[in-house]
C-alpha positions in Angstrom: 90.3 85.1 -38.4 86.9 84.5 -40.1 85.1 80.7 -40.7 82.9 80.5 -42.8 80.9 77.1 -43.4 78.9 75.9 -46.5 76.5 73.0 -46.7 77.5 70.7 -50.2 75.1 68.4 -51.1 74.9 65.4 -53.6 72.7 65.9 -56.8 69.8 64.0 -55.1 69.5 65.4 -51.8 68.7 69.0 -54.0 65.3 70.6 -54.8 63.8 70.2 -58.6 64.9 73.5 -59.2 68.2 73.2 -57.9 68.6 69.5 -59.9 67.6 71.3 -63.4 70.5 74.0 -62.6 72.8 71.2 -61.8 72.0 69.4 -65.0 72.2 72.4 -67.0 76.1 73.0 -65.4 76.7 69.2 -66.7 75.3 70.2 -70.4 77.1 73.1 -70.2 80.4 71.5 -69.7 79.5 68.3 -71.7 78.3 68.5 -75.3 77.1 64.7 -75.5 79.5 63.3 -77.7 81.5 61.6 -75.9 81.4 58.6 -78.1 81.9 60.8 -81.2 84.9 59.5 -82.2 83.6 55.8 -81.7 81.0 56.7 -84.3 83.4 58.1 -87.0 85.4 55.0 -86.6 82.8 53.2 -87.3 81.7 55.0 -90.1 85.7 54.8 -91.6 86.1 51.1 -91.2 82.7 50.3 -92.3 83.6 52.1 -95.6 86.8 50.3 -96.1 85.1 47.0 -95.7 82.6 47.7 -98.3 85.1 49.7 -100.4 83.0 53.0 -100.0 84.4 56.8 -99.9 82.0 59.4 -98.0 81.7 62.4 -99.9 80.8 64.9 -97.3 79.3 64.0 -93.5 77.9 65.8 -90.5 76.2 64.9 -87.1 74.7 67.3 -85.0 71.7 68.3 -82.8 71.8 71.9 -83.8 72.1 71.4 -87.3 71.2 69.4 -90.9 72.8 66.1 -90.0 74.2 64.1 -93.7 76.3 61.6 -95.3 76.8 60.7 -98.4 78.8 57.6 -99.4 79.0 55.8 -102.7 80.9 53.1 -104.0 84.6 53.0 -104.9 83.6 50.6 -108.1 81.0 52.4 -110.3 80.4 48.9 -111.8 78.3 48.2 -108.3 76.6 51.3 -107.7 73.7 50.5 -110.2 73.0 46.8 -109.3 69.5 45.9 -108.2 67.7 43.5 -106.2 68.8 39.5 -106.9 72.1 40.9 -108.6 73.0 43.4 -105.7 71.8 40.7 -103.1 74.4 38.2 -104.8 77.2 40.6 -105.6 76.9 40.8 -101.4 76.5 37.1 -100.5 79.5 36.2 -103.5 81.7 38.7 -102.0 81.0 37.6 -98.0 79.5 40.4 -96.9 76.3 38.3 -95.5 78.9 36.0 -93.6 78.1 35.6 -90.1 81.1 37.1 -88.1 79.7 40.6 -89.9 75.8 40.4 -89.2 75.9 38.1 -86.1 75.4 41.6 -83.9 78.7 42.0 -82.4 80.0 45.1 -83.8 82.8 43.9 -86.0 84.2 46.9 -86.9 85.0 48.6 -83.6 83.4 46.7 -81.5 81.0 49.7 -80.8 77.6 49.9 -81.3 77.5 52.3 -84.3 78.6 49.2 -86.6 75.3 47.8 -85.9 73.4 50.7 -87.3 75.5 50.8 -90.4 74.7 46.8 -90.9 71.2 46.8 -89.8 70.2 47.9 -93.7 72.5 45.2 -95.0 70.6 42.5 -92.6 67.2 43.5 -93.4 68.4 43.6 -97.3 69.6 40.2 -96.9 66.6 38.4 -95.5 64.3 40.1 -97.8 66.0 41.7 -100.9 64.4 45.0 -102.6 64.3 44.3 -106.1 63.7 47.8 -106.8 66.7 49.0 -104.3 70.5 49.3 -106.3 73.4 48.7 -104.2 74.5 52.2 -104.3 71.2 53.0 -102.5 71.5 50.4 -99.5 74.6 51.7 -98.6 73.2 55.2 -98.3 70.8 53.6 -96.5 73.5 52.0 -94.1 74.5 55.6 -93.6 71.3 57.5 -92.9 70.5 54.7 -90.4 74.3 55.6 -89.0 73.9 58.9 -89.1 70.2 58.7 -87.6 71.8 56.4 -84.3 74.2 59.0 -83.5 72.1 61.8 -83.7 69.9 59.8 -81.3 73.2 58.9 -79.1 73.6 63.1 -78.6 70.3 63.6 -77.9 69.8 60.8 -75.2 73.3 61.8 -73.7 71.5 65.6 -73.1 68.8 64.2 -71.5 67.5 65.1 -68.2 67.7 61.1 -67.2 71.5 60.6 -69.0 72.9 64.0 -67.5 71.1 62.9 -64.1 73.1 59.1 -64.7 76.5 61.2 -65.6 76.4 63.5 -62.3 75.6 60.5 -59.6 78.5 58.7 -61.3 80.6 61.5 -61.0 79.3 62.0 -57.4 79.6 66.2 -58.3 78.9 68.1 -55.3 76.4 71.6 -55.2 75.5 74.2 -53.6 71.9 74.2 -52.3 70.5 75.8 -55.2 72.1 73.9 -58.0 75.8 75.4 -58.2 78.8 73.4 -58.9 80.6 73.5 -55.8 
């Protein structure tokens, strides 16, 4: 009979080196999306609230991130400024349950980003801005928050968060054990 005996440690008794081979094992098995499907719902119920259809989306770190929404109602896509800002109030969408900052839709964070366009239209309209335009707005500001999700999630410091929470075990130099 043979023993053999290996020494596990936890992700902050290892050496710098060994942490950034542990971290890159996390990324490796974690894309940073975890919340991805948080964001598209979002994205979907935000669009049936305002009556929008996306034409075409995509998020990612590796590549050209887009989407494109527009109006269901071509009558709305062209108004501007004092019209566009009361077509919104008229209709309720500057009533407090939306834009009081507690995620309406989901009751995830991504709502916010899609509203925070609406808010800042609302408390000081662009008279040059059409309607169709703020919501594209509401969706580059969407689609900029969930790019910035991913990339925090694959940071050294959110990775480092994920693997003490997991309490993962390694090898000495950085192996998963």
């Amino acid at each position: 009979m043979r023993t053999i005996s290996i020494n596990l440690y936890q992700f902050e008794e290892l050496s710098d080196a060994a942490k950034d081979k542990a971290r890159d094992w996390f990324r490796s098995v974690d894309d940073g999306d975890a919340w991805g499907y948080e964001w598209q719902d979002s994205l979907k119920l935000f669009c049936e609230y305002f009556s929008l259809t996306t034409d075409s989306w995509e998020v990612s770190t590796h590549a050209y991130s887009h989407c494109k929404v527009t109006a269901r109602d071509d009558d709305i896509e062209n108004l501007t400024g004092l019209r566009a800002w009361k077509w919104l109030a008229n209709n309720g969408h500057f009533k407090p349950e939306l834009l009081s900052g507690n995620c309406p839709f989901t009751g995830y964070c991504g709502d916010e980003d899609l509203l925070d366009p609406i808010r800042t239209f609302r408390d000081k309209p662009d008279l040059e801005l059409t309607l169709g335009e703020l919501f594209q707005q509401c969706a580059d500001a969407w689609v900029k928050a969930w790019v910035a999700d991913m990339e925090y999630a694959r940071s050294d410091e959110a990775v480092s968060e994920n693997i003490l929470a997991n309490e993962y075990e390694f090898h000495g130099n950085g192996n998963r054990a």
